[in-house]
N, C-alpha and C positions, 0 to 999 in steps of 0.2 A: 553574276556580274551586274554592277550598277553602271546606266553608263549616262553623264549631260551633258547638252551643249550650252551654254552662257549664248547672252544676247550677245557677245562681242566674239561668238566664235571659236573658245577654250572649250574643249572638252575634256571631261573627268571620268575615267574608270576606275570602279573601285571592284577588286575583286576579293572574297574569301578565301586564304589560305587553310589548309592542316593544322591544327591547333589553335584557333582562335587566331591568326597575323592575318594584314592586308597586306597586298599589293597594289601601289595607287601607281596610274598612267596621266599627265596631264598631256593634253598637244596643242598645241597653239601657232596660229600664222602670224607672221611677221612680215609683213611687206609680202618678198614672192618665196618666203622661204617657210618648213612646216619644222615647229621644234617638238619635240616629244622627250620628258623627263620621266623617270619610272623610279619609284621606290617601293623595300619592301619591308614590311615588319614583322615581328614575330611575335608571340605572348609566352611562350615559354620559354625559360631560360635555357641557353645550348641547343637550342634547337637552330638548325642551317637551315637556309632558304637560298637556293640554288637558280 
């Protein structure tokens, strides 16, 4: 897992999935609140990421 923090706070995880796909986590504060988005990818076709 890779993981950064930005001067403003954002941090980015990127992790290696099974087959060559990532899985990326952004989180970020907003005023007083923490948002977290996550996506994920795959490199092989039909392959599920659960």
């Amino acid at each position: 897992m890779t993981c950064t923090l930005d001067v403003h706070g954002e941090m980015r995880m990127v992790r290696e999935l099974p087959g060559g796909g990532r899985a990326v986590t952004l989180i970020r504060r907003h005023r007083n609140v923490e948002v977290e988005v996550a996506s994920q990818t795959s490199m092989n076709p039909g392959y599920a990421v659960s």
